[in-house]
TISE-685502 format. One record per residue (C-alpha): z, x, y. Coordinates in pm, whole numbers, always signed. Example, Ala and Ser with C-alpha at 12.3 -4.5 7.8 and 13.67 -1.06 7.14 Angstrom:
BEGIN
> +780  +1230  -450
> +714  +1367  -106
//
This chain:
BEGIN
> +6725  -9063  -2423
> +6469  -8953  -2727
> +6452  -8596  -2761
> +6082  -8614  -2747
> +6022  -8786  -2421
> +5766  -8630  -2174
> +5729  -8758  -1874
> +5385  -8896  -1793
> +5336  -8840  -1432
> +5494  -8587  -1203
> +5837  -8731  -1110
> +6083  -8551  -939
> +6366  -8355  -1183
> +6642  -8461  -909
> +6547  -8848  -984
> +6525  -8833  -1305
> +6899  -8659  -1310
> +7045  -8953  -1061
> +6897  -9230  -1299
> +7089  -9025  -1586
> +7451  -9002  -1427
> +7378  -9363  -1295
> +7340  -9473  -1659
> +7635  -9300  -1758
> +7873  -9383  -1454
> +7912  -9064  -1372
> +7889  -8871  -995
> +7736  -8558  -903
> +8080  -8417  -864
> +8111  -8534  -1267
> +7815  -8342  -1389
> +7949  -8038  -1136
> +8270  -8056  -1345
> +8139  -8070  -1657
> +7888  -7774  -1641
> +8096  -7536  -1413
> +7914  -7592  -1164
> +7915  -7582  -771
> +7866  -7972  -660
> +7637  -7841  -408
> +7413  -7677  -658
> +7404  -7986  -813
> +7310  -8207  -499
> +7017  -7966  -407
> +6829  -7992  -742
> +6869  -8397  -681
> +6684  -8345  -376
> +6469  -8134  -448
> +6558  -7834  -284
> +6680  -7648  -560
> +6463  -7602  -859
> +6585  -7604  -1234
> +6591  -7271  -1386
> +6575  -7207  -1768
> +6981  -7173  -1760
> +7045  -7495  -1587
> +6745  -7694  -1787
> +6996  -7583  -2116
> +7305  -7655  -1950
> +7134  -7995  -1850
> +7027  -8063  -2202
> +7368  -8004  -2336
> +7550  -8220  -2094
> +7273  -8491  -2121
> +7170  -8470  -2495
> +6828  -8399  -2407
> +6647  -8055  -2463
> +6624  -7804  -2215
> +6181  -7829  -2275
> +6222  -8185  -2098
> +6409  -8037  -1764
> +6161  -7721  -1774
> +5805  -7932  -1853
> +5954  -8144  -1557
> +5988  -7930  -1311
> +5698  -7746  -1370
> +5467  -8095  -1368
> +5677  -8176  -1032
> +5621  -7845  -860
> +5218  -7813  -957
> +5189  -8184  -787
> +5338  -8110  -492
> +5093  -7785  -544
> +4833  -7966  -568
> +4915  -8217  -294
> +4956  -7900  -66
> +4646  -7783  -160
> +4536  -8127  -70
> +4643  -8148  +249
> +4553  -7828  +331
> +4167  -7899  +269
> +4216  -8228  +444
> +4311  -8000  +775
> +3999  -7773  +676
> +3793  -8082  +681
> +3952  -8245  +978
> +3874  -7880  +1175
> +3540  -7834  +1064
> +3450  -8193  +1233
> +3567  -8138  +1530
> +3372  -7862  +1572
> +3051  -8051  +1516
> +2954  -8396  +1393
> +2908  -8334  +1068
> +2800  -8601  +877
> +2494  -8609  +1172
> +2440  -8196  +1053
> +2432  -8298  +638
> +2216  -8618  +769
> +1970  -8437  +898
> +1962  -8145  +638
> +2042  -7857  +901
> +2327  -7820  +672
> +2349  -7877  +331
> +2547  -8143  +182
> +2909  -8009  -22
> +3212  -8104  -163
> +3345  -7767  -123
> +3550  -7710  +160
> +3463  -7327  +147
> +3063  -7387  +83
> +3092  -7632  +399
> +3316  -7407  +577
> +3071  -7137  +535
> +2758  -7323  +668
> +2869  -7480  +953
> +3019  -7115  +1071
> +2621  -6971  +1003
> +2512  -7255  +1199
> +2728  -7236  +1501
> +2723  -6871  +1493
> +3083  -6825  +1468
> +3274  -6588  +1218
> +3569  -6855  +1119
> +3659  -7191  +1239
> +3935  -7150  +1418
> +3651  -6979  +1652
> +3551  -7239  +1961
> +3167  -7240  +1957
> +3009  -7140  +2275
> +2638  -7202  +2447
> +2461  -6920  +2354
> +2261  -6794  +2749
> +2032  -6477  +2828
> +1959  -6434  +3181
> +1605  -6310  +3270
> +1613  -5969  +3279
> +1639  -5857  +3649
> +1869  -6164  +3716
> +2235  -6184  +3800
> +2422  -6433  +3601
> +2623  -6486  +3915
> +2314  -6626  +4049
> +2377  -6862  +3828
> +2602  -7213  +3966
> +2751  -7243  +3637
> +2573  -7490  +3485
> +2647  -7331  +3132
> +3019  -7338  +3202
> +3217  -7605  +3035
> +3553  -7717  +3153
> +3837  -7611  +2927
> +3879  -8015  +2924
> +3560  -7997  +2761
> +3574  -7796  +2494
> +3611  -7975  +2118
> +3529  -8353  +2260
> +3287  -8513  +2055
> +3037  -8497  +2336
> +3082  -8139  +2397
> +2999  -8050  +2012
> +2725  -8255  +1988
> +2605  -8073  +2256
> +2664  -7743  +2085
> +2538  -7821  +1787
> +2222  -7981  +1981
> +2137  -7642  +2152
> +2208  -7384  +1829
> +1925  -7596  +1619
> +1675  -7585  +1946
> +1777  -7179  +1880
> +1693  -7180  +1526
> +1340  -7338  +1549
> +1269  -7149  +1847
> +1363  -6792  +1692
> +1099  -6841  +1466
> +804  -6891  +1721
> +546  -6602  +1790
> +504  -6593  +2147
> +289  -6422  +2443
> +387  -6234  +2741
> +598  -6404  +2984
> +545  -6391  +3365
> +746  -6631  +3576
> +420  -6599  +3838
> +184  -6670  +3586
> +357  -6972  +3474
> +400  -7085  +3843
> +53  -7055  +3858
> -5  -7254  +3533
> +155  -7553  +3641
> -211  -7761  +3773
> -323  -7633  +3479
> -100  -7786  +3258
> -126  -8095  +3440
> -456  -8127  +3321
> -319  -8278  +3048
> -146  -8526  +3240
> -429  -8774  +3254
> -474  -8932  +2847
> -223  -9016  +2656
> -353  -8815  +2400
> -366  -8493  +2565
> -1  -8407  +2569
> -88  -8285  +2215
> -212  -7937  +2378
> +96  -7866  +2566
> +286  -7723  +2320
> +22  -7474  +2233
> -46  -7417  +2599
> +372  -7362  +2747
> +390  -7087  +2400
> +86  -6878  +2514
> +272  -6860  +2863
> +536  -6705  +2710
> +784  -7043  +2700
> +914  -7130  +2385
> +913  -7491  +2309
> +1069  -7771  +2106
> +1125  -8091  +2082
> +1484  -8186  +1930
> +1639  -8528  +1875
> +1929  -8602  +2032
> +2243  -8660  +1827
> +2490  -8923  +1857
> +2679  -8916  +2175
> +2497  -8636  +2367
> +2216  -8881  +2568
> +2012  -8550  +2671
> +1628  -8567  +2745
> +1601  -8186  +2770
> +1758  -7848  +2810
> +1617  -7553  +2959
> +1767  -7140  +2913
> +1648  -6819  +2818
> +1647  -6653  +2497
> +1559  -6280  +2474
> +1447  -6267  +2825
> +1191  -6599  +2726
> +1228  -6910  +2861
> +1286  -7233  +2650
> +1216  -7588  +2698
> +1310  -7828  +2467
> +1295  -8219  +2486
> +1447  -8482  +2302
> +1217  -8823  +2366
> +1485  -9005  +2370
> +1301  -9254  +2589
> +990  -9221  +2361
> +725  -9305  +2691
> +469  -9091  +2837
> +602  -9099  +3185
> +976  -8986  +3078
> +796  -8703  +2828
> +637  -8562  +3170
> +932  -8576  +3422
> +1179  -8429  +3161
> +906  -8096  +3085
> +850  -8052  +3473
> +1216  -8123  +3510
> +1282  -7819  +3286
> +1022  -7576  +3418
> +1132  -7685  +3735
> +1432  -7487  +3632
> +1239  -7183  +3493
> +1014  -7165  +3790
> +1238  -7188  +4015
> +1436  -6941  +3894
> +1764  -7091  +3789
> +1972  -6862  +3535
> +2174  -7024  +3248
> +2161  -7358  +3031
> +2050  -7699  +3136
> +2181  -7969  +2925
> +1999  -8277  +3085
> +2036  -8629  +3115
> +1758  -8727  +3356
> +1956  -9128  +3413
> +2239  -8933  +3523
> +2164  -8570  +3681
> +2485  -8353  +3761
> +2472  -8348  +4158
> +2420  -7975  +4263
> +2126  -7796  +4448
> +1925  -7653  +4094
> +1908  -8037  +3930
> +1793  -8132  +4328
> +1567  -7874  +4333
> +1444  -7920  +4020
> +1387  -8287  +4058
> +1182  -8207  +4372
> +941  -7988  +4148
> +851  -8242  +3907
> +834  -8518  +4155
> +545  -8299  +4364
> +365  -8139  +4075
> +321  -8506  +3932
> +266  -8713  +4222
> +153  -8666  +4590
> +450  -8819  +4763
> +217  -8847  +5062
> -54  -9030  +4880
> +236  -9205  +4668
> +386  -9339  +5010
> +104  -9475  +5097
> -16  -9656  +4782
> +325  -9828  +4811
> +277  -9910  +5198
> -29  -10115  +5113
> +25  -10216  +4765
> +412  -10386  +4783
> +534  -10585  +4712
> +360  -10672  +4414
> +146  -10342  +4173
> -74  -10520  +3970
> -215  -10342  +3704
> -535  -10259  +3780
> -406  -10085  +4173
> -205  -9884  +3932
> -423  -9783  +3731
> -686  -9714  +4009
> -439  -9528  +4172
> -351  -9325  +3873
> -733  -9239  +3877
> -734  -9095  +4192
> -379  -8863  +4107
> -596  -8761  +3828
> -241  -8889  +3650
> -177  -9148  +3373
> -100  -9499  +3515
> +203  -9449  +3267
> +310  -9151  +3525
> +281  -9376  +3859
> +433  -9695  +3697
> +764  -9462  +3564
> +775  -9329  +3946
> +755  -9678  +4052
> +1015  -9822  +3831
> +1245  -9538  +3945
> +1202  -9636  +4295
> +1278  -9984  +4207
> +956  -10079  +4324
> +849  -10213  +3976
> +1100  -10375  +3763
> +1145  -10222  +3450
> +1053  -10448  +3236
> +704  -10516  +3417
> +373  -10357  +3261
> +547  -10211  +2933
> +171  -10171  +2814
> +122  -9856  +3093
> +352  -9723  +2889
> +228  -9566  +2544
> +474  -9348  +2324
> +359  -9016  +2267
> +575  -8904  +1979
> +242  -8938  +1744
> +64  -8695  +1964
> +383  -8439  +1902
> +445  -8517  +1574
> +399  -8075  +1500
> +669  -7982  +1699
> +908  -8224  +1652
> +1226  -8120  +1423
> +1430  -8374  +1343
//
């Protein structure tokens, strides 16, 4: 072996030795002989569990005819690989945390967190967006309760099951409701009254009647006092809308994820069915399949009467059915003072319509929302 040789990758010292006393016939027990040493020394530096000190990288050179530089430059270049490899790993199990606690890629995607390929510059952002001090912290729904309410009023509707906690669902879901709390932290709003906004509701259903008006709800649900968004859904969460408090204000916030004008007005009256109603904590809804408890009943009743006389409703389907043309839809949307795009969804619901029947009653109303939509 040339004097000179340098290894030129990170090999380990012990394998290097075996190939050595291999070449020259001779055992571990040989070399242990021949340096005065114990054979078990000897067997723990060949695997690995023993590293080469400067004494035994000269005794080494003597009995091999190498220099003791070659034993020392390769143990150092072995023990900064598996260093490094550590290190490695160790990000990998950073990494591996950090998206289980939220989908990332979904986060960097949509630029609520920046993109990184540092694990402590990522670590660090997706803490300040859950609102958690470390990762090894589980994030949590962040609920107010109206002041003057109990949160044991409250059915636990907020409450996940431990079960729950860290499936990709549930994080979506988190991560879902702390951007809905960014944008809505930075609206100004007025004075909220949970009579005054019961006594909003015809009001606000005003609006309920062109396609186009929806763009003044918004404005209308902030001077109440209600913050509102409307938030995307991510991957794997299928919610239409949420409703809470924040700092003793309600919030609403809506996903369109069925981009129609008659699922944009059941999920808002859904939600301030909630609010009106009372109910304390977080609503994470999906309207095609509602939780079964008395505050998503309740709440379902709201919207249905606010939008549609179920009286009237009854009867328009007594002497309309079996087949709503267009035009008795519309008519009867006339006299609801209601979009036909309102009646039809109701009707469709029912199974009275089929769903893919009369698709043109049904105008998207993201272009009339395009201001408070953050994507």
């Amino acid at each position: 072996m040339s004097n000179t040789l340098t290894p030129a990758r990170a090999v380990s010292p012990g394998r290097i030795l075996q190939r050595e006393l291999d070449a020259r016939g001779w055992t571990q027990k040989d070399l242990a002989e021949i340096t005065k040493r114990p054979p078990q020394a000897i067997n723990e530096i060949i695997k690995g569990t023993k590293q080469i000190t400067p004494e035994t990288a000269r005794e080494l050179s003597c009995a091999l005819g190498t220099t003791a530089e070659f034993w020392i430059n390769l143990e150092t270049n072995y023990r900064l690989n598996l260093a490094k490899k550590k290190q490695k790993e160790s990000e990998i199990e950073r990494r591996s945390r950090l998206y289980t606690l939220a989908p990332i890629s979904e986060l960097i995607k949509r630029q609520w967190i920046k993109s990184t390929e540092s694990i402590d510059e990522l670590e660090q952002s997706v803490c300040q967006f859950l609102g958690i001090k470390s990762p090894q912290e589980t994030p949590q729904f962040y609920v107010n309760f109206r002041k003057g309410a109990s949160p044991e009023s409250n059915s636990g509707a907020c409450a996940a099951r431990h079960s729950q906690i860290l499936e990709p669902e549930y994080s979506a879901k988190i991560a879902w409701c702390k951007r809905v709390e960014q944008v809505v932290n930075k609206q100004t709003l007025g004075e909220f009254q949970l009579d005054r906004l019961r006594g909003a509701i015809p009001d606000l259903l005003r609006y309920a009647e062109k396609e186009e008006d929806v763009t003044h709800v918004p404005q209308m649900l902030i001077d109440l006092g209600v913050h509102f968004a409307i938030v995307p859904h991510l991957n794997k969460t299928y919610l239409d809308g949420a409703a809470f408090y924040l700092e003793n204000h309600p919030v609403v916030a809506l996903t369109l994820r069925h981009n129609r004008i008659d699922c944009f007005w059941f999920s808002l009256m859904h939600e301030l069915g909630h609010i009106v109603a009372g109910h304390q904590g977080l609503y994470l809804d999906n309207l095609d399949e509602l939780e079964q408890n008395s505050e998503e009943d309740e709440a379902n009743q709201l919207a249905r009467d606010w939008l549609v006389n179920e009286k009237a409703l009854n009867s328009f389907g007594v002497q309309t059915k079996p087949k709503f043309s267009k035009k008795a839809i519309i008519n009867f949307a006339q006299s609801q003072d209601r979009h036909p795009g309102i009646i039809l969804g109701r009707l469709q619901h029912e199974g009275l319509v089929p769903y893919k029947n009369l698709r043109v009653l049904l105008p998207k109303v993201k272009p009339f929302l395009s201001d408070w939509i953050y994507d």
